[in-house]
VOSE-724010 format. One line per field, with one value per residue (C-alpha): x, y, z. Coordinates in steps of 0.001 Angstrom, whole numbers, plus 500000, padded with zeros to 6 digits. Layout:
c1 = X ...
c2 = Y ...
c3 = Z ...
END
This chain:
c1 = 482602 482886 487003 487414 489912 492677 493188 496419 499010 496266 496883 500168 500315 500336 496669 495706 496855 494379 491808 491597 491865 488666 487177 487539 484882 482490 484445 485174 482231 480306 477413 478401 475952 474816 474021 477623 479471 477701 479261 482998 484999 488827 491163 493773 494249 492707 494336 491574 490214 487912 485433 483481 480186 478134 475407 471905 470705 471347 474867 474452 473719 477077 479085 477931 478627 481699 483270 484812 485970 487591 488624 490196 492719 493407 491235 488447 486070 484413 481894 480678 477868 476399 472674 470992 471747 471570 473461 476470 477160 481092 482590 485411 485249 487612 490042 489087 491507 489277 485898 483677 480523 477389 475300 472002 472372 469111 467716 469475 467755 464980 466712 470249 471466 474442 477210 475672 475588 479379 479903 478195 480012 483220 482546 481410 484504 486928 484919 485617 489050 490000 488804 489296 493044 492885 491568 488164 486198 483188 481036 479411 476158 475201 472442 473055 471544 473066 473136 474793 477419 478339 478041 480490 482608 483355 483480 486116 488191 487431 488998 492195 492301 491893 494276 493383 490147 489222 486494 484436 482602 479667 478596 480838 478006 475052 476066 476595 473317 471513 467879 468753 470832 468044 465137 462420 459656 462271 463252 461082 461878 466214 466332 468024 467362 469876 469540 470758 472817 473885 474593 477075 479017 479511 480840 482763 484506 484862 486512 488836 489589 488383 489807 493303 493768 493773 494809 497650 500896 500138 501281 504095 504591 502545 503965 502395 503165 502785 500967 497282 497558 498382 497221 495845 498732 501765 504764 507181 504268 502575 505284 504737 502536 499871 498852 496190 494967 491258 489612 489228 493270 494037 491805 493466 497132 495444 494214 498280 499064 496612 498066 501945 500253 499104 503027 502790 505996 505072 506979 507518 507510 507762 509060 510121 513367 514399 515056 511220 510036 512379 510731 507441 508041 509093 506669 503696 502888 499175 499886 499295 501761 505266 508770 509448 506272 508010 510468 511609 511341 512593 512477 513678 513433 513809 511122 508919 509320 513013 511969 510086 513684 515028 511885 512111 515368 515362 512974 514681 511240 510268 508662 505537 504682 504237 501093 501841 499383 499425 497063 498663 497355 499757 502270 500591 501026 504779 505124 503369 505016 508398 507255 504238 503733 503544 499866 499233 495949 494204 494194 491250 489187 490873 487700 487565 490937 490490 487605 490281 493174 490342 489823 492396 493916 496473 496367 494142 495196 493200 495618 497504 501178 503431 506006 504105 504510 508347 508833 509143 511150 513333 513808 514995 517540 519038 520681 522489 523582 525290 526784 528157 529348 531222 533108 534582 536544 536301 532781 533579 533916 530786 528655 530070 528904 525763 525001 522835 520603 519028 516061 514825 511102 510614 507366 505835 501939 501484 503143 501607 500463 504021 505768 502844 503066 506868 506297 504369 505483 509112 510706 514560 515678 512900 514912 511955 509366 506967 504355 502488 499577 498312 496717 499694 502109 499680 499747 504083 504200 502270 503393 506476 508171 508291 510575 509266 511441 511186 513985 513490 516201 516737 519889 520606 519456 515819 513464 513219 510445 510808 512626 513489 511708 512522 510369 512282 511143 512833 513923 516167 519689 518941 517293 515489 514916 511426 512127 514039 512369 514712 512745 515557 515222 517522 519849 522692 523736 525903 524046 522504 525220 524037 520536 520113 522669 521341 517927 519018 520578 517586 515533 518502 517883 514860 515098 519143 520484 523618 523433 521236 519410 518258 515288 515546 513670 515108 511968 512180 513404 515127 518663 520153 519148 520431 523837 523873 523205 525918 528360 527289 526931 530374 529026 527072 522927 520744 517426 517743 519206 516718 518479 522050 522942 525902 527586 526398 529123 531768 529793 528541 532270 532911 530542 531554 535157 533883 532056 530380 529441 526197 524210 521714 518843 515822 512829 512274 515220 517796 520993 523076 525630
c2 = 518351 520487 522233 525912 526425 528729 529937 532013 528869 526144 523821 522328 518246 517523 519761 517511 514347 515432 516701 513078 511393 513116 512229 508375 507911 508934 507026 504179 503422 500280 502159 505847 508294 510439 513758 513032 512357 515985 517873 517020 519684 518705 521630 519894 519954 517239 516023 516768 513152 513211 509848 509277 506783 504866 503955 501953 503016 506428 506842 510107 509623 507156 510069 512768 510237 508872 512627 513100 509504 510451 513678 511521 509960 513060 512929 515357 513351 515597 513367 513195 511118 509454 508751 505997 503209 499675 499101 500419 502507 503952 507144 509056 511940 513827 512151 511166 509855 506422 505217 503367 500956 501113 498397 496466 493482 492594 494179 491714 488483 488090 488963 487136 484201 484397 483680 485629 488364 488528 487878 490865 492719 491573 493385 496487 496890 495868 499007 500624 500128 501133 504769 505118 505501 504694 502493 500976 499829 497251 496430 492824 491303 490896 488984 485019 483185 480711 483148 485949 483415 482253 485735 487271 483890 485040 488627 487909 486011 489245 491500 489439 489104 493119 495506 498546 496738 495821 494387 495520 492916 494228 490861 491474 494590 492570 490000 492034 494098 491082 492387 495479 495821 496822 499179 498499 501057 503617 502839 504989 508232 507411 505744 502565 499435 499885 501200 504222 502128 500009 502942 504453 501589 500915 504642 504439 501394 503678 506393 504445 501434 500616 504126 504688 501272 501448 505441 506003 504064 501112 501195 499295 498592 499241 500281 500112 501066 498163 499922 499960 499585 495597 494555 497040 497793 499751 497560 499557 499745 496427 494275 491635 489067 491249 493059 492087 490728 490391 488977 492058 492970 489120 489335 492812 491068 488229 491659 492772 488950 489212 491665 490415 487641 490415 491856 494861 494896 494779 496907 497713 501001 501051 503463 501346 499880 497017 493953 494666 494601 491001 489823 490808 488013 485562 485900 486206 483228 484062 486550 485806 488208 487327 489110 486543 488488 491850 493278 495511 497139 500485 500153 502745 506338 508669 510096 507931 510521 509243 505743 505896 506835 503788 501833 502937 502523 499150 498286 500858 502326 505792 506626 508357 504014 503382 503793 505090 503306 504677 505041 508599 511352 513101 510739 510686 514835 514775 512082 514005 516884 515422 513514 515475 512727 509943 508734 508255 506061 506528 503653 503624 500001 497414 496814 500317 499975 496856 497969 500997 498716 496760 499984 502288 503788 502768 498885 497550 496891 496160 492860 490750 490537 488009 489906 491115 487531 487681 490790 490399 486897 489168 491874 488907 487677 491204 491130 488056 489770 491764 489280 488247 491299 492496 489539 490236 493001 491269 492699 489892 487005 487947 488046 484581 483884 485419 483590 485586 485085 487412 486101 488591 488653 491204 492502 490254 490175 488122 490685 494174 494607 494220 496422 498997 498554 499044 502442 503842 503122 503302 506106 505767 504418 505831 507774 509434 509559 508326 506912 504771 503154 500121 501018 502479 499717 497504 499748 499736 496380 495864 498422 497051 500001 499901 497316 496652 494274 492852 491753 489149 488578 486029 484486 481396 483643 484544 485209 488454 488398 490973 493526 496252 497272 499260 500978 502099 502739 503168 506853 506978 504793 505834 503675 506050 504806 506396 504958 502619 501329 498822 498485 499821 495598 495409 498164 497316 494014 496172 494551 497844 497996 494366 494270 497836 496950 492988 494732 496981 494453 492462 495364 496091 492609 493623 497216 497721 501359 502143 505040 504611 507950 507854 509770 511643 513463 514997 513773 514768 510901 509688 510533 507030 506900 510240 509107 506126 507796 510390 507625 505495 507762 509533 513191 515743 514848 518138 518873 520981 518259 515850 512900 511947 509751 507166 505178 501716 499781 501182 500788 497628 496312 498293 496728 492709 493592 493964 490758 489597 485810 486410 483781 485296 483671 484813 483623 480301 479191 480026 481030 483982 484706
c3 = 517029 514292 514248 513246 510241 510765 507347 508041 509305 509700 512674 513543 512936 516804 516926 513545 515400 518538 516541 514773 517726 518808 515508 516075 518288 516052 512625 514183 516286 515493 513716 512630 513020 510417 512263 514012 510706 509768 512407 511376 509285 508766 509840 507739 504268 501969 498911 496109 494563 491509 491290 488537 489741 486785 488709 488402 491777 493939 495045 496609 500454 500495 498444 501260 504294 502640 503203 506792 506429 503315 504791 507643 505135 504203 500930 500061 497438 494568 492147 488472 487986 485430 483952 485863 483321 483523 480307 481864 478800 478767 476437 477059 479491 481391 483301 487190 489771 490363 488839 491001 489396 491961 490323 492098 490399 491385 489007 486243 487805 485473 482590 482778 484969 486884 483979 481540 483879 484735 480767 480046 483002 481717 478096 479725 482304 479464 477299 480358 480925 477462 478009 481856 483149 486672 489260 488578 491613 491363 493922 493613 494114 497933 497963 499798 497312 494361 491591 493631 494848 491636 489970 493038 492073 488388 489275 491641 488914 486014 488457 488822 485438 484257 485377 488023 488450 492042 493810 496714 498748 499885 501507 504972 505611 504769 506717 509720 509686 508689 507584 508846 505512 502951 503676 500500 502127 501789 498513 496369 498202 498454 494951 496674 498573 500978 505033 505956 508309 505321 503433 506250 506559 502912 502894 505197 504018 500660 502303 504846 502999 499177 497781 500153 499135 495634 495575 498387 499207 501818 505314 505639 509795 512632 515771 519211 522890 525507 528824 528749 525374 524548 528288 531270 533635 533486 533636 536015 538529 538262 537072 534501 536172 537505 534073 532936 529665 529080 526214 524212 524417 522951 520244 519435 519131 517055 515113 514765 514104 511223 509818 509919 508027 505706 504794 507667 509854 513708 516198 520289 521148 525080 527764 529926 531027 528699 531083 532517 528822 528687 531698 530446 527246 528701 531994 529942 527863 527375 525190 522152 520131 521240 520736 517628 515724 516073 513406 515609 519462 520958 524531 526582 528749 525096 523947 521478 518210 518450 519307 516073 513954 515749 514290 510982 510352 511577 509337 506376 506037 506182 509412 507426 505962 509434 511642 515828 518065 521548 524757 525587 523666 524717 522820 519832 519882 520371 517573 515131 516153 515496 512362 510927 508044 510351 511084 514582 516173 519770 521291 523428 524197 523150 521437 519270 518949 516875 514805 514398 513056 510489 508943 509293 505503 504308 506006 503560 499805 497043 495637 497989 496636 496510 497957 501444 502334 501955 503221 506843 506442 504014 506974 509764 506707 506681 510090 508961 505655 508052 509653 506787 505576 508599 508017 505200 503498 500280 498498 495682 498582 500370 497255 496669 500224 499823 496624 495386 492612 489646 487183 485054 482901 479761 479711 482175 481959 485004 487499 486520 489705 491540 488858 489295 493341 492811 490513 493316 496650 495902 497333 498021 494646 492034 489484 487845 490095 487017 489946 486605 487181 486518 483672 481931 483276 481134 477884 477925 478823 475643 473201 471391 471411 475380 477866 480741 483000 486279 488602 490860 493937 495835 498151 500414 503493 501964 498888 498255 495362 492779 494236 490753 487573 484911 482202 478381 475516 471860 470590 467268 468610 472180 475107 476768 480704 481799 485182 487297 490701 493227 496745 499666 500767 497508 498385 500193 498681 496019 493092 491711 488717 488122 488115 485971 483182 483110 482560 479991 478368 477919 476752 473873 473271 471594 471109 470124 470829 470999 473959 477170 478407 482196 483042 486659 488585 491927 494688 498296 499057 496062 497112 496852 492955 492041 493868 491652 488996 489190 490013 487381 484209 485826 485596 488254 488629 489907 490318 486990 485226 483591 482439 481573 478705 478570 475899 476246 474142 476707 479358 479357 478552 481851 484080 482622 483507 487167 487249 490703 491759 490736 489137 486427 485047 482257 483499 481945 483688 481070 482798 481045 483885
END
C-alpha cells in the first residue's frame, strides 16, 4: 500500500484523509504486521521529531516499526542513541524534542531490590531532568511478579512527582500476548527479550499514543455520525426500532462513554431529519450512550463539513481539537476538504473502530487533569450563563447574579502541569504564543525573578478549575508579561480586565514595577487576545508590534474605579476583593 509523493502540490487533505483511511487496516489491526507496516510511505508532510533513547537493551526494531504510526500522527521520528548502559549515565547534548528511557529492569534483580531500584532511578531521572528540556518518557518493569509490582508502584509516584516525566506501562502488552510477549531464543541475535509481536505493539503505542500525548495538543471532542456507524441501519429507511445494535456497537459507545469520563466532549453528527433522530432517543433505550452524554448534535440535510462549524462552535473549540468519525468515506473526504486540519477516522467494524478510538493521537494524555473532569459540566453551565445574560442589560447585575468567584496561587508547584497544559493548548487568548513546557514552567515558577500565577474560576452554575495563567518576570521598574493564557471556557463572562490585573497585582506584590510590558505575538488564532490587548493598553497591536507597555499606577486606579461583584480570594482562602 505504499502512496506515490507528488512533490510539486503534494496531495490535497481529502486524498490524505482517504489515503489514511486505507492505512487503518493495517495500524489498527489487532496484531500489525511488519512487512505491511513496511509498505506504507506518508504522502503528507510529517512534522520532524528528534528522540533521544538511553537504552540497556536494543531499541532499534521498535524505532523502525514505530515510523508509519508516527508518520500517521503526522510525526516523522529521527533517533540519537546512546551506549548500551545500565548505569543510565546523563551529560548534556543537543537538544531533542522528547527523551525516552528503554530499560530491562530485569537485569537489576540480583543486584538491587525493588526500592532501591526506583531510588536509584529517581537520582538518575532527576540528573536527567536537569540537562534534558523536554518530555522524558520511562517505561517500567513488566514482569507480574512482587518486585516489579512494587517497583512499577514507586515509579508511578516519581513520575507524578518530577515534571515532563511520564510513564509508559508496558504491562497492558504483556498481559495481552501473554507468553507470546518475550522471545529468549531470539534474544542474542535482536539484543532484546521482547517478540517481534511485542515489539510492534509497544511501537505502535509509541507512535500513536505515548509521544502525541506528551508532544501535540489533546483532542478535545469526538464527533460521530449515527447510521451504520453507532448501530447497523439507516434511520430514514429502517426507522428507529428495527436498527440494530449488536454487541460489538454497545461496547463501542461504552468506548465514547469512556472517554467523556476522560474530559473529551461527545457530539451527533447525523443527516437525517431531526424528529427521527428524537425518536431514535427516546425509542432506543438499549443504547447505552444517550442524548444527555452529548455536548452537542447537528442533525440535519447540510452537508457534515458545516455540521462540524455548528459542532465546534457549540462547544467554542476549534474544529481541528476535534476527531470526525464516520462510516462514509466519502464524508470523511468532504470534511477534510472543508477543514483540512480536522482529523477524520473510518469507521469500519464496530470492533476496529474501537481498537481505533483506544489509540487514536491526540485522545490519550500523559497526566489526567483536574480540569478534563469539569470541562464538560462547565460546557452544560454555559447555556445557562446565557440565560442569564440575555436577561439582563446590566453587565454589573449579571455578574452579581452569576457570582462569580476568582482565587489566585503565585508560583504554584502543585499545578505545573495545568499551567503547562494551559501554555500549550491555548489558542484564542494566548498573547505570546510562548507554548513553555513543563520543564521551563518548573524553572520560572522557581526562579525568583519570575511570577507565575494561576487563576482559578468558579460560579454558582459550575467549577471551572483553573481557567488563566500568566508568566512575568522582573526587568529594571518594568513587569515584563512573557505570556498570558485564559482557556475560551473563561471568555465571555467579561472578567478578563479582572483576572489579568488581580494577577499582576499579585506578581508586583513581590516583584514591584511601576510600568507593565505585555509580550505579543500575532498567531493564526489568537485574535481575541490581541483585541484585548489593544483595548486594554488603549493603543493599535500588529503583527509587527511586539509588546506594548502601560503605566500601572494609572491603570490599576482605572480598573478599581470599574469594580465588578466579584469575590477574590489568594489561595489559602484569604479574601482581597
Amino acid at each position: 500500500m505504499t502512496t506515490s509523493v507528488d512533490t510539486t502540490t503534494g496531495p490535497s487533505s481529502a486524498d490524505v484523509s482517504l489515503q489514511k483511511a486505507e492505512w487503518q487496516q493495517v495500524l489498527f489491526a489487532e496484531q500489525p504486521r511488519w512487512s505491511d507496516l513496511m509498505r506504507l510511505t506518508p504522502s503528507w508532510p510529517c512534522r520532524p521529531l528528534a528522540l533521544r533513547v538511553y537504552r540497556n537493551h536494543a531499541f532499534e526494531f521498535i524505532a523502525t516499526a514505530m515510523q508509519p504510526f508516527a508518520a500517521y500522527a503526522g510525526l516523522s521520528v529521527e533517533i540519537e542513541y546512546g551506549d548500551y548502559d545500565d548505569s543510565l549515565g546523563v551529560s548534556p547534548a543537543e537538544p531533542v524534542d522528547a527523551t525516552i528511557v528503554w530499560f530491562d529492569f530485569r537485569r537489576y534483580r540480583e543486584r538491587l531490590d525493588a526500592p532501591s531500584l526506583a531510588g536509584w532511578l529517581g537520582e538518575r531521572l532527576v540528573a536527567m531532568r536537569s540537562v534534558e528540556a523536554g518530555p522524558i518518557l520511562v517505561t517500567n518493569w513488566d514482569a507480574e511478579d512482587d518486585d516489579a509490582i512494587e517497583f512499577n508502584q514507586r515509579l508511578l509516584a516519581l513520575t507524578k512527582d518530577l515534571p515532563g516525566i511520564y510513564l509508559c506501562d508496558l504491562r497492558e502488552i504483556a498481559i495481552a500476548l501473554g507468553n507470546g510477549y518475550t522471545d529468549l531464543r531470539a534474544s542474542r541475535f535482536t539484543g532484546t527479550y521482547l517478540s517481534a509481536a511485542a515489539s510492534t505493539l509497544i511501537a505502535r503505542r509509541f507512535g500513536f499514543r505515548w509521544l502525541p500525548g506528551v508532544l501535540t495538543p489533546r483532542l478535545k471532542a469526538v464527533a460521530v455520525d449515527l447510521d451504520n456507524t453507532l448501530y447497523d441501519g439507516v434511520l430514514g429507511e429502517d426507522g428507529p426500532t428495527r436498527l440494530r445494535l449488536s454487541e460489538g456497537h454497545a461496547d463501542l459507545q461504552r468506548r465514547l462513554l469512556r472517554l467523556r469520563d476522560d474530559g473529551i466532549f461527545l457530539a451527533a453528527v447525523s443527516r437525517n431529519d431531526p424528529r427521527d433522530v428524537e425518536l431514535l432517543w427516546e425509542a432506543r433505550d438499549d443504547f447505552p450512550l444517550r442524548p444527555e452524554h452529548l455536548s452537542a448534535q447537528a442533525v440535519s440535510w447540510d452537508a457534515k463539513s458545516v455540521a462540524m462549524e455548528t459542532i465546534a462552535q457549540r462547544l467554542r473549540i476549534g474544529v481541528d481539537a476535534i476527531l470526525f468519525v464516520d462510516d462514509n468515506p466519502g464524508e470523511l473526504a468532504s470534511v477534510a476538504s472543508a477543514h483540512p486540519h480536522m482529523p477524520t477516522l473510518h469507521a469500519t467494524t464496530p470492533v476496529e473502530t474501537l481498537r481505533a478510538l483506544d489509540l487514536f493521537p491526540g485522545l490519550w494524555q500523559g497526566r489526567a487533569s483536574e480540569t478534563d473532569a469539569l470541562r464538560i459540566a462547565d460546557l452544560q453551565a454555559s447555556t445557562e450563563r446565557k440565560a442569564l445574560e440575555a436577561a439582563t442589560d446590566d453587565p454589573w447585575e449579571y455578574l452579581r447574579t452569576l457570582r462569580a468567584r476568582l482565587i489566585l496561587a503565585l508560583n504554584p508547584e502543585d499545578q505545573i502541569d495545568r499551567l503547562h497544559e494551559l501554555s500549550t493548548k491555548t489558542n484564542q487568548f494566548n498573547l505570546a504564543l510562548r507554548r513553555l513546557s513543563a520543564v521551563e514552567v518548573t524553572r520560572r515558577v522557581q526562579d525568583p525573578e519570575h511570577g507565575v500565577v494561576s487563576i482559578r474560576l468558579s460560579d454558582r452554575l459550575s467549577d471551572s478549575g483553573i481557567v488563566g495563567t500568566l508568566f512575568a518576570h522582573h526587568d529594571g521598574d518594568a513587569l515584563v508579561v512573557d505570556d498570558l493564557c485564559i482557556s475560551c471556557r473563561a471568555l465571555g463572562r467579561q472578567l478578563e480586565d479582572v483576572m489579568i490585573s488581580e494577577a499582576i497585582s499579585l506578581v508586583l506584590e513581590r516583584l514591584p514595577a511601576s510600568r507593565v510590558t505585555f509580550a505579543f505575538t500575532a498567531g493564526p488564532r489568537n485574535e481575541p487576545a490581541r483585541s484585548w490587548l489593544e483595548r486594554f493598553g488603549e493603543q493599535a497591536v500588529s503583527a509587527d508590534k511586539m509588546q506594548v507597555t502601560v503605566d500601572w499606577d494609572d491603570k490599576a486606579r482605572e480598573i478599581a474605579a470599574a469594580a465588578l461583584p466579584v469575590t477574590i480570594e489568594r489561595e489559602g482562602n484569604e479574601e482581597v476583593g
